[in-house]
C-alpha positions as CSV (number, residue, x, y, z in Angstrom):
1,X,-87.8,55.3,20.9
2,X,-86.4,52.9,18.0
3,X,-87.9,52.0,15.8
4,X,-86.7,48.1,14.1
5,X,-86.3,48.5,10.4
6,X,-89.0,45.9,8.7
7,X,-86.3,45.2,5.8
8,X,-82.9,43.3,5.8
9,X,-80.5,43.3,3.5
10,X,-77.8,40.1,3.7
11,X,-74.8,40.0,1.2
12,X,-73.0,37.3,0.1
13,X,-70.4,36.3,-2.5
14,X,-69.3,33.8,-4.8
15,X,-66.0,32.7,-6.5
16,X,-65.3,30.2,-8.7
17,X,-62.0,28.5,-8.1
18,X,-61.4,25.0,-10.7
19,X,-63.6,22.6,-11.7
20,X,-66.8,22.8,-10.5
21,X,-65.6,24.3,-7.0
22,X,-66.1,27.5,-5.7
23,X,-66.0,29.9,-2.6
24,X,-68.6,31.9,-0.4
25,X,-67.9,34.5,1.3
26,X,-69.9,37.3,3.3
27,X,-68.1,40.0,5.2
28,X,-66.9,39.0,8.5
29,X,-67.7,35.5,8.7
30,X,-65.2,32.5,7.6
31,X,-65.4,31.4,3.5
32,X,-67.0,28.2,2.9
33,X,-65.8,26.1,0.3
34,X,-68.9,25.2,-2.1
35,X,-69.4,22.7,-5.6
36,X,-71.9,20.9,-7.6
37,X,-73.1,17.8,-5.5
38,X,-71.5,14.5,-7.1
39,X,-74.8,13.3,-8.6
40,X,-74.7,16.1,-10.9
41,X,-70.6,15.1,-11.7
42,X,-69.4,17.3,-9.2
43,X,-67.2,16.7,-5.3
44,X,-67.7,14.9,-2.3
45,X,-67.2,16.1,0.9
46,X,-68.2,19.6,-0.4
47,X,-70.8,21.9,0.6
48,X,-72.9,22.2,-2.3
49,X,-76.2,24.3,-2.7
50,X,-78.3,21.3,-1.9
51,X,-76.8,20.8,1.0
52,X,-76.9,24.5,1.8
53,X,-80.4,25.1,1.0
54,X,-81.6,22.2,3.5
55,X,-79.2,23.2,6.1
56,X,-80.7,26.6,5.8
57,X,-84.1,25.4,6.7
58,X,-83.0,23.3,9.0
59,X,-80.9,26.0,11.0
60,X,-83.9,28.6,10.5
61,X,-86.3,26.1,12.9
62,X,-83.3,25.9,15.6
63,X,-82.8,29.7,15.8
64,X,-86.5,30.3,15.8
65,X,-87.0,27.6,18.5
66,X,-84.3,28.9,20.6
67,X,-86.2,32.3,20.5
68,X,-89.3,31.1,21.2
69,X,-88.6,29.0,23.6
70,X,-86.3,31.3,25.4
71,X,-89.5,34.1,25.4
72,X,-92.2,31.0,26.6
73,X,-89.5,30.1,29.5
74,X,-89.1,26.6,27.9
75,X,-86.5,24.7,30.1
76,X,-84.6,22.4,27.7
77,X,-81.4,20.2,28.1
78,X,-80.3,19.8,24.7
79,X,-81.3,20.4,20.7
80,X,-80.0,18.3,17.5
81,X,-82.0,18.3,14.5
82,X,-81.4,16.3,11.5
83,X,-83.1,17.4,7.9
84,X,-83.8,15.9,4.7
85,X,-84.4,17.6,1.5
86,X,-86.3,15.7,-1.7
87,X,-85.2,16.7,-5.0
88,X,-87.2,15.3,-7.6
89,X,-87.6,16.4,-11.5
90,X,-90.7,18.1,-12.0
91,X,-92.3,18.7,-15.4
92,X,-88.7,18.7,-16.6
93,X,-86.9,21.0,-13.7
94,X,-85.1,19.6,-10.5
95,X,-86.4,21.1,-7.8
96,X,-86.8,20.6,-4.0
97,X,-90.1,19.1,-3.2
98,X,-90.3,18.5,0.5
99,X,-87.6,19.1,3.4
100,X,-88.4,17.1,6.7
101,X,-86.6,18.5,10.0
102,X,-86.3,16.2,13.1
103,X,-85.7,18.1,15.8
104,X,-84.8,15.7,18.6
105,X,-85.6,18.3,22.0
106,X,-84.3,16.6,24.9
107,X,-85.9,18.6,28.6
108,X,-84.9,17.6,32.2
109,X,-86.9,15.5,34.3
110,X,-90.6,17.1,34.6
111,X,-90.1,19.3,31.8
112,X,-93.1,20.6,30.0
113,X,-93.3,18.1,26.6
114,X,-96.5,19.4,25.1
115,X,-95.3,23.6,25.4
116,X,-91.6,21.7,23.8
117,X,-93.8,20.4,21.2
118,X,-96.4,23.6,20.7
119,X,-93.1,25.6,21.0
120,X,-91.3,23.6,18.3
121,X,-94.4,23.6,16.2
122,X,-94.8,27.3,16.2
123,X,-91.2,27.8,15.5
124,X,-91.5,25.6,12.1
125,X,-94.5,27.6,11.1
126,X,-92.7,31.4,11.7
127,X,-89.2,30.2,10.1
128,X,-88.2,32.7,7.5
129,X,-86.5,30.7,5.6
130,X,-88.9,27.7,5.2
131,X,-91.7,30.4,5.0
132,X,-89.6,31.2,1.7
133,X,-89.4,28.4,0.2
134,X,-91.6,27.2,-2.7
135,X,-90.7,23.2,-0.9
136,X,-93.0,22.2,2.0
137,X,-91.3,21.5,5.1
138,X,-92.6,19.0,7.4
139,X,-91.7,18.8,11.0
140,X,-91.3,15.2,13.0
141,X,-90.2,16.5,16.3
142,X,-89.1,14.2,19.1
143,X,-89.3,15.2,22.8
144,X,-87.4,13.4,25.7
């Protein structure tokens, strides 16, 4: 019998470039070019921490609800989620406050909506990621 491990490890790496530009990398996956956001006199169209760190989140609930729901039986047509991070200055630190995710679940004609929405709901609450955060995420699912 196998036992899972109950401890990850995930590696990543960063290299600055010019400016205030840089480049991740992780083994076998494709770099991603990274900089300060431009309201902190960095680049635009640049994936910057910010960005990252709300993206994160928001691609934590999608892979949780896809497992859920895939494990419940959920029939579903279509996913898209959109998420928004507030970063505010607190006692004299930027830091994010609240991250909103609205998932938009989209299930074929007679589909289930309330085990879409108790589905969704449970996925928000088990996400690792927004589970590590210090921000509250808040979830304002919408299902068709």
């Amino acid at each position: 019998m196998d036992v899972k491990p109950k401890v990850y490890m995930y590696h990543t790496a960063v290299k600055w470039t010019e400016q205030r530009k840089g480049v991740i990398s992780c083994a076998g996956k494709p770099d991603v070019q990274v900089a300060t956001p431009p309201e902190f006199k960095g680049h635009d169209g640049i994936w910057s921490p910010e960005d990252l760190f709300v993206a994160s989140a928001n691609i934590c609930v999608m892979t949780t609800f896809l497992a859920v729901a895939e494990r419940a039986g959920l029939a579903f047509t279509a996913y898209e989620s959109a998420a928004e991070g507030r970063l505010e200055l607190v006692e004299g630190k930027f830091q994010f406050t609240e991250i909103t995710i609205k998932p938009v679940i989209t299930l074929p004609a007679g589909g289930d909506a309330a085990k879409a929405k108790e589905l969704i709901e449970k996925a928000e609450a088990n996400c690792l990621i927004s589970n590590s955060m210090k921000a509250r995420v808040h979830l304002a699912a919408t299902i068709v």
